[in-house]
C-alpha positions as CSV (number, residue, x, y, z in Angstrom):
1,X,3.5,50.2,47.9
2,X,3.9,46.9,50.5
3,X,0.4,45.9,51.8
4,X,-0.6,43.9,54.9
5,X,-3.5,42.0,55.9
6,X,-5.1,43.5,58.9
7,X,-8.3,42.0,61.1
8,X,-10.3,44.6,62.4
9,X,-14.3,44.8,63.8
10,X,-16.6,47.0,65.2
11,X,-17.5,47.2,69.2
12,X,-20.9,47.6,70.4
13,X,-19.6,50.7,71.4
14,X,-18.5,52.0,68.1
15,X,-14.6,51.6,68.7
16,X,-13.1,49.6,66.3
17,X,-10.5,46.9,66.9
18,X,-8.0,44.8,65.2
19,X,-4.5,44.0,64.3
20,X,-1.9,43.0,61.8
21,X,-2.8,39.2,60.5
22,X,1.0,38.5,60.7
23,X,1.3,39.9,64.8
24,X,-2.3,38.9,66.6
25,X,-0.6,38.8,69.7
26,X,-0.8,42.9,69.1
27,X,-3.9,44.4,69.1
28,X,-5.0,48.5,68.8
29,X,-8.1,50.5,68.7
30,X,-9.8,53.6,67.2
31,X,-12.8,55.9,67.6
32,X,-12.8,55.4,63.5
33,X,-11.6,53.1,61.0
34,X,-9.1,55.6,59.8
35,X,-8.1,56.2,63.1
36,X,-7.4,52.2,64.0
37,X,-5.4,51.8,60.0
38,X,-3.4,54.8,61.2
39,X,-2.9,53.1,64.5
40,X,-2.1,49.9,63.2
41,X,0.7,51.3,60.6
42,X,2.5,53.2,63.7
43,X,2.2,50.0,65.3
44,X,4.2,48.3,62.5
45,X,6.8,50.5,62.1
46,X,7.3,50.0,66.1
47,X,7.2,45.8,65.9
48,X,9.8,45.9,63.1
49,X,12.2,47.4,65.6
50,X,11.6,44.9,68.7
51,X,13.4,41.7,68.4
52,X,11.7,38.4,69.4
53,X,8.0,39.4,68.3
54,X,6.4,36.6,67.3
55,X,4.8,36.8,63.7
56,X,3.2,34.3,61.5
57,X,3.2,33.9,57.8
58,X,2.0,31.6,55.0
59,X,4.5,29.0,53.3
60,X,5.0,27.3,50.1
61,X,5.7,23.4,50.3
């Protein structure tokens, strides 16, 4: 199973926020944190299939 590093907190009015640490230009929401995880892997699967989305990752030197 791949894993990812997601960012995610918690609104003052209980919606929860975050996105994928290698896209934060892309964020998503849910009324739970299942609901924003579930949201965040559909929105995965969709930025794999755009071209020229920016993403970020850490490097060996």
């Amino acid at each position: 199973m791949k894993t990812v590093r997601i960012v995610y907190w918690q609104e003052n009015d209980g919606m929860w926020l975050g996105h994928l640490e290698a896209y934060p230009d892309y964020m998503t929401q849910g009324e739970t944190l299942d609901d924003l995880k579930e949201n965040l892997r559909d929105m995965l699967k969709t930025l794999k299939d755009i071209p020229l989305v920016r993403t970020h990752e850490d490097m060996a030197v």
